[in-house]
Backbone as a chain_set.jsonl record, in Angstrom:
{"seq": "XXXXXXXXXXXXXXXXXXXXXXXXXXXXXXXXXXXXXXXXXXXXXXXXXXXXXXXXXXXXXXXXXXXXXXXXXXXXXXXXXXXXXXXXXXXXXXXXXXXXXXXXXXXXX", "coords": {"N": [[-77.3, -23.221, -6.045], [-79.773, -22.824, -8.296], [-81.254, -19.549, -9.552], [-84.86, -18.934, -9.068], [-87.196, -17.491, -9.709], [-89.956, -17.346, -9.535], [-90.197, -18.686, -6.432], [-88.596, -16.53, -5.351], [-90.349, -14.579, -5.824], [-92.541, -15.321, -4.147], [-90.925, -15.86, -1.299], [-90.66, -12.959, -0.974], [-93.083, -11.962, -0.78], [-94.064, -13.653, 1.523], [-92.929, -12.03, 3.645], [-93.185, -9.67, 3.371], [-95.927, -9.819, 4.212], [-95.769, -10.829, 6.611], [-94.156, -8.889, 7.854], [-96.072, -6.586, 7.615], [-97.022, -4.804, 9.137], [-97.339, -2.562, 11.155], [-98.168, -3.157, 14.044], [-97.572, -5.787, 14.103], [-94.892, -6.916, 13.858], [-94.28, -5.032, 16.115], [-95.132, -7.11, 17.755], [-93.582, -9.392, 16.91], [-90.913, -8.133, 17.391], [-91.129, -7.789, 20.409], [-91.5, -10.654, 20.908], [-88.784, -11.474, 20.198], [-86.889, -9.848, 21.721], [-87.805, -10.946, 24.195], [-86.602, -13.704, 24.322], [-89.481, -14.959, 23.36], [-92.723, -16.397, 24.284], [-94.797, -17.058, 27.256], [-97.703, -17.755, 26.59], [-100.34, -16.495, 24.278], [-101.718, -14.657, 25.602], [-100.303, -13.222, 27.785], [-98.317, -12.407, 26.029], [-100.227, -10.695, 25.176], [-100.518, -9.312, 26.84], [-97.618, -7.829, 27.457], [-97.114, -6.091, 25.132], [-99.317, -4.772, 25.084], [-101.398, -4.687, 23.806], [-105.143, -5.844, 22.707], [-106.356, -9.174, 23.64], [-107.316, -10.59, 21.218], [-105.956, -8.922, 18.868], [-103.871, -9.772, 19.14], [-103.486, -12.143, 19.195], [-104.786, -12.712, 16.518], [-102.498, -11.396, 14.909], [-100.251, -12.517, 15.708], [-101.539, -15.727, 14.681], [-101.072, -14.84, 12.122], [-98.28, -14.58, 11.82], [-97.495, -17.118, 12.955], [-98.518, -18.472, 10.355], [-97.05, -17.519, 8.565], [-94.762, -18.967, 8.585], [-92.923, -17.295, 10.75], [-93.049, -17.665, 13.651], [-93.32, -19.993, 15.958], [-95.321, -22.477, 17.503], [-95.444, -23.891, 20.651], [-96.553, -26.67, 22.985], [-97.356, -26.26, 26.006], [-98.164, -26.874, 29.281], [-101.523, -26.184, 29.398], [-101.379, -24.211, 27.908], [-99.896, -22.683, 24.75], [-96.809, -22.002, 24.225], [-95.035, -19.575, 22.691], [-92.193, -18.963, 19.846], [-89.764, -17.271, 18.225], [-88.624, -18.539, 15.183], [-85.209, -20.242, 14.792], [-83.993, -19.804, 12.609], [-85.128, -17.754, 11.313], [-84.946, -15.611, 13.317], [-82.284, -15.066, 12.584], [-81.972, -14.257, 10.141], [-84.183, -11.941, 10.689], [-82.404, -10.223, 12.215], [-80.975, -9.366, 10.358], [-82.777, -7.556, 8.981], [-83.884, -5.519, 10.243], [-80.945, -4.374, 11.212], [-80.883, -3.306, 8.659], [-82.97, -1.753, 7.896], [-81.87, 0.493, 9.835], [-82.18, -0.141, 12.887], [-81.414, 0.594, 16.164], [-79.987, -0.337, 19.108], [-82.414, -0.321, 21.805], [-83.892, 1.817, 20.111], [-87.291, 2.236, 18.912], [-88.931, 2.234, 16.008], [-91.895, 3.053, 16.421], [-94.558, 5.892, 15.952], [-96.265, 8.438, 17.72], [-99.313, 6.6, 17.491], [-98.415, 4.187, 18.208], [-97.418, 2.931, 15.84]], "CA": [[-78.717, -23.345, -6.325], [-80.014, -21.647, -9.621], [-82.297, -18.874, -9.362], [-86.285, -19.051, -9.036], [-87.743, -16.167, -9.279], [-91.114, -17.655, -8.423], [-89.932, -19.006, -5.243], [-88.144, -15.24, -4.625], [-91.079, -13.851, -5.646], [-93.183, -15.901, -3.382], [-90.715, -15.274, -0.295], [-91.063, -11.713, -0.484], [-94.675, -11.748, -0.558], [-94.361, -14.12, 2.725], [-92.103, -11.322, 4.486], [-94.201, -8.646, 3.535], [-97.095, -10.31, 4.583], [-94.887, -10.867, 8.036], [-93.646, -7.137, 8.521], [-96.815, -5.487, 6.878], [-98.274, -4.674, 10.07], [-96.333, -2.514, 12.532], [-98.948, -3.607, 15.377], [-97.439, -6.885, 14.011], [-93.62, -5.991, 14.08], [-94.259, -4.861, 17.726], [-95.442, -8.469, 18.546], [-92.548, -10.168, 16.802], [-89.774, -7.458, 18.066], [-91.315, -8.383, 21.574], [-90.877, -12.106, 21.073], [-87.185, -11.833, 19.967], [-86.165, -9.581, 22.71], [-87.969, -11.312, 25.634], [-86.993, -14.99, 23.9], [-90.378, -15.988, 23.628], [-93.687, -15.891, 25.454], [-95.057, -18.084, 27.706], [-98.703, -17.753, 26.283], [-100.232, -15.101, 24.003], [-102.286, -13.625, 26.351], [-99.312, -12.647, 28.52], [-97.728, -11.255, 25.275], [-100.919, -9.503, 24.683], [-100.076, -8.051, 28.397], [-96.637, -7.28, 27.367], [-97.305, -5.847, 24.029], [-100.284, -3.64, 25.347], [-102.697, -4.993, 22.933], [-105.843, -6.688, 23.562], [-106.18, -10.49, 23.308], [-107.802, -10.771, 19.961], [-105.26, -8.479, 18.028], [-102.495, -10.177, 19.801], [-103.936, -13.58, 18.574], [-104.276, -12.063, 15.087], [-101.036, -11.149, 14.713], [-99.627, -14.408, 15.964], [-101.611, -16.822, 13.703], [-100.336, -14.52, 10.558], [-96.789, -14.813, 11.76], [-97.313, -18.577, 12.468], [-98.739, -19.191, 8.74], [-95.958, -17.105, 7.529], [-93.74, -19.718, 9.438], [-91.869, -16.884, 11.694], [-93.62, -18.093, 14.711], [-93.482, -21.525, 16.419], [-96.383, -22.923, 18.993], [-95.076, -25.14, 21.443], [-97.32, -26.945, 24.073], [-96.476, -25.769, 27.558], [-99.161, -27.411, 29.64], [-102.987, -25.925, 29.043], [-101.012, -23.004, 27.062], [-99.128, -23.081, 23.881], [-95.342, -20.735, 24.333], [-94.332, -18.808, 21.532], [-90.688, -18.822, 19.783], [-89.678, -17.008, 16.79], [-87.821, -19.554, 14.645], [-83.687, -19.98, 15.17], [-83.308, -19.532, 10.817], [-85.951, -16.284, 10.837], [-83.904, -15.051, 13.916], [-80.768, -14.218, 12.011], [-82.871, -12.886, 8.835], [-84.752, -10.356, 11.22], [-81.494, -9.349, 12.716], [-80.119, -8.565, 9.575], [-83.801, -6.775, 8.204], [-83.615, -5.095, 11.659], [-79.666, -3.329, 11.048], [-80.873, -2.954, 7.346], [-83.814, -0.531, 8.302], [-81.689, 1.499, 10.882], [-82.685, -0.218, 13.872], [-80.302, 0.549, 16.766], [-80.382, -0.876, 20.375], [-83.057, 1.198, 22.221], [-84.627, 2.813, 19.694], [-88.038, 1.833, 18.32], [-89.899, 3.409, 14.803], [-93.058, 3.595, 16.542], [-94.99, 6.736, 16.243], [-97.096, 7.954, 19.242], [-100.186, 5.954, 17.909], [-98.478, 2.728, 18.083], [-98.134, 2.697, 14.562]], "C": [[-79.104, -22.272, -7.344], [-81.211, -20.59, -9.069], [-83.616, -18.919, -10.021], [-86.678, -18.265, -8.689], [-89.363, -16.486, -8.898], [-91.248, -17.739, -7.066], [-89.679, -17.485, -4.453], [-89.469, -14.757, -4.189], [-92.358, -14.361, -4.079], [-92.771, -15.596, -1.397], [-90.92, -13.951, 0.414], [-92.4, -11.454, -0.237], [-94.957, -12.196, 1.009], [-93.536, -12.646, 3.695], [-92.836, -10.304, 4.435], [-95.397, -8.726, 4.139], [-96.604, -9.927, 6.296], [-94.565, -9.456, 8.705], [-94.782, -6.128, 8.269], [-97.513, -4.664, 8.34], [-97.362, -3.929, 10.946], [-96.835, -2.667, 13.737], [-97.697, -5.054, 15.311], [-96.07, -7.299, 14.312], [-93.235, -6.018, 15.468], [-94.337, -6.374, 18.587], [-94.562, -9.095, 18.497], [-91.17, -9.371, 17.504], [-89.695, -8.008, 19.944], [-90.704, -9.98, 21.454], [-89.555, -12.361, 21.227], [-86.67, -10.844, 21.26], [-86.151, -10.133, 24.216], [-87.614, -13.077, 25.192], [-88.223, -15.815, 23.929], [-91.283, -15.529, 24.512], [-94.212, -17.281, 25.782], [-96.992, -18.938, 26.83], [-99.292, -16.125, 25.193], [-101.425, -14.268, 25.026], [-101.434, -12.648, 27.382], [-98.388, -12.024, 27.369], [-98.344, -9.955, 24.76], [-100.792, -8.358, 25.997], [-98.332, -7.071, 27.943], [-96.772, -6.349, 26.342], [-98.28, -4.296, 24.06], [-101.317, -3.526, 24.16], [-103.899, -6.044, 23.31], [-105.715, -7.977, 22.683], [-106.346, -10.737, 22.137], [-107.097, -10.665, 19.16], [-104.101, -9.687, 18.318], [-102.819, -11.568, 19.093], [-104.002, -13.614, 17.201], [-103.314, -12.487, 14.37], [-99.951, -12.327, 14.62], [-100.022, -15.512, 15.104], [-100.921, -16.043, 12.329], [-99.168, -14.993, 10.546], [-96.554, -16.681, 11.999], [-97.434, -18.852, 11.282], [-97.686, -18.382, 8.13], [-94.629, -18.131, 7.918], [-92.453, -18.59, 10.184], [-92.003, -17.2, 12.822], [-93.591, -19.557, 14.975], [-94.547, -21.355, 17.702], [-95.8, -24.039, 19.502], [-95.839, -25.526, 22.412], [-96.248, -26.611, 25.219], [-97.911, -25.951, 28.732], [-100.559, -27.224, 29.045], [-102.484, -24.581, 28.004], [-99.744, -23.822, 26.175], [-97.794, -21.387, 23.705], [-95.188, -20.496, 22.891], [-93.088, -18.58, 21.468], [-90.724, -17.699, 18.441], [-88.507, -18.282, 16.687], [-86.274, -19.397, 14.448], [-83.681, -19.173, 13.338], [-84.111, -17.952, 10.669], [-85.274, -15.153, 12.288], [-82.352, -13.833, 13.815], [-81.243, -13.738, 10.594], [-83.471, -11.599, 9.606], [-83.665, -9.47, 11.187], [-80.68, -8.508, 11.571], [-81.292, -7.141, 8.75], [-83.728, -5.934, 9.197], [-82.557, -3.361, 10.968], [-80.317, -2.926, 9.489], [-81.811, -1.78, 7.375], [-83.022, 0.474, 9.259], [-81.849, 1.163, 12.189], [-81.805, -0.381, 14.743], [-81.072, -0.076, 18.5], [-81.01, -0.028, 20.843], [-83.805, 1.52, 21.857], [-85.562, 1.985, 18.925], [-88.7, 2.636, 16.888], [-91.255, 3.597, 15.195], [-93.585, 4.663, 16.341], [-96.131, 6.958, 17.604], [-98.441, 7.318, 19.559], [-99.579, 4.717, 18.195], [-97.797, 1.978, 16.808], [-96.357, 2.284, 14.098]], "O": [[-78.811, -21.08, -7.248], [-81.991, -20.944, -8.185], [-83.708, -18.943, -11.249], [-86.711, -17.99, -7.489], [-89.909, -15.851, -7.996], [-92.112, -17.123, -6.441], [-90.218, -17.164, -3.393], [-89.866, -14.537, -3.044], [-92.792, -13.579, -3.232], [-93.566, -15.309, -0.503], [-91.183, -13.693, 1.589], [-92.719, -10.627, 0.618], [-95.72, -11.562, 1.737], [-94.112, -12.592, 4.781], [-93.246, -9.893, 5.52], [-95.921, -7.71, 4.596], [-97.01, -8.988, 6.98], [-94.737, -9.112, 9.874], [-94.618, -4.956, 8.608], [-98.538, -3.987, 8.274], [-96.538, -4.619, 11.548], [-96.091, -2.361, 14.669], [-97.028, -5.323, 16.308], [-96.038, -8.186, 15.165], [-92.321, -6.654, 15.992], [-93.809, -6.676, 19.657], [-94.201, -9.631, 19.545], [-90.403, -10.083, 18.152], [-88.72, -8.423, 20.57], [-89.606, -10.34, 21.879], [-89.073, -13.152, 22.037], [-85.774, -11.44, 21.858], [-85.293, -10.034, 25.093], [-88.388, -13.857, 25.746], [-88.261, -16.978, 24.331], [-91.079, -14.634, 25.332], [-94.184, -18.294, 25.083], [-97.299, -20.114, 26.633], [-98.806, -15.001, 25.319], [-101.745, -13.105, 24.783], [-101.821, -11.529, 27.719], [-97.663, -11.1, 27.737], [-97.888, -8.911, 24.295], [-100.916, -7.136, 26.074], [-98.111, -5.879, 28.163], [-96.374, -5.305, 26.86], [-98.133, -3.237, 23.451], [-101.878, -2.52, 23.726], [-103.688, -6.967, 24.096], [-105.246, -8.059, 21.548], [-105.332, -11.271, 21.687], [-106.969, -11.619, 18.392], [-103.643, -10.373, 17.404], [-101.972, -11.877, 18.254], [-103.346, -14.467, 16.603], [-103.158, -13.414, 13.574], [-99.181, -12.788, 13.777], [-99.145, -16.28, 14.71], [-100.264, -16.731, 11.548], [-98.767, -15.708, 9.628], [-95.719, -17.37, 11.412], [-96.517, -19.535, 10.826], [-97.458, -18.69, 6.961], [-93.531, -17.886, 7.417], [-91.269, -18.926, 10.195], [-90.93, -17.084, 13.414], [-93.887, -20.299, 14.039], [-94.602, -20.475, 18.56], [-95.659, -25.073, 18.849], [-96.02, -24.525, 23.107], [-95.023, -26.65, 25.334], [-98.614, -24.952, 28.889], [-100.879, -28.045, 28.186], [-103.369, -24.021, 27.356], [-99.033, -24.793, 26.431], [-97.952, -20.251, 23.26], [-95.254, -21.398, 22.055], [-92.5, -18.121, 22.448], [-91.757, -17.442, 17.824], [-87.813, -18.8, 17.562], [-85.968, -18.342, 13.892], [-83.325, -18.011, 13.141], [-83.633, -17.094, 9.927], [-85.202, -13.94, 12.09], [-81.804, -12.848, 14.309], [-80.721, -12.751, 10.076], [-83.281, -10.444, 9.223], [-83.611, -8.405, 10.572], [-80.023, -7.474, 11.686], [-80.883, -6.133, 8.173], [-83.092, -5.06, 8.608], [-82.865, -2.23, 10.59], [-79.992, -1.757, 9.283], [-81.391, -0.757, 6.835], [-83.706, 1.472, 9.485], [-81.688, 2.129, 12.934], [-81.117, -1.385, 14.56], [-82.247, -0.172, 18.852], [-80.64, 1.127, 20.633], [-84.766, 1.751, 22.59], [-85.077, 1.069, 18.262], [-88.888, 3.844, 17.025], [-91.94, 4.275, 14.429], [-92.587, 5.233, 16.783], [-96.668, 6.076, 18.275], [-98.949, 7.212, 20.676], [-100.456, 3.922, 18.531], [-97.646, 0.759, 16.724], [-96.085, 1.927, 12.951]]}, "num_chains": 1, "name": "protein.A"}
């Protein structure tokens, strides 16, 4: 496949968009380690953010397509996507990120 640097340019903008946030980061790191949430209000419990942000966060990463909504009766479960899965993992080891250890600082941040 020849190279399109529009298209590149365009991906990186979506990924940045996707990682710009380390509230946001925290939400998707959660998803991929717990496979998934049942609802986001129970990720906004896990997460330790309130509902709103947590909802936020989640429609960005859906319109960036890292996020999937699946119906799950009166609630819609959250996945991250199998193909953005094995890109994190590699953006992940590429930053330093070892089992364990998070880059948070102690706001959150």
């Amino acid at each position: 496949m020849p190279y399109d640097r529009d298209r590149t340019l365009d991906l990186l903008v979506i990924l940045g968009t996707a990682l710009g946030s380390r509230a946001r980061v925290q939400v998707l790191r959660t998803l991929l380690d717990d496979a998934g949430a049942e609802s986001v209000s129970e990720l906004a419990r896990r997460v330790g953010m309130p509902l709103s942000t947590t909802g936020h966060h989640v429609a960005v990463l859906v319109t960036c397509g890292f996020v999937t909504k699946e119906p799950c009766g009166r609630d819609m479960s959250l996945f991250v996507r199998s193909d953005v899965v094995a890109m994190l993992e590699k953006v992940f080891a590429w930053a330093g990120e070892s089992e364990g250890e998070g880059g948070d600082d102690d706001n959150g941040n």
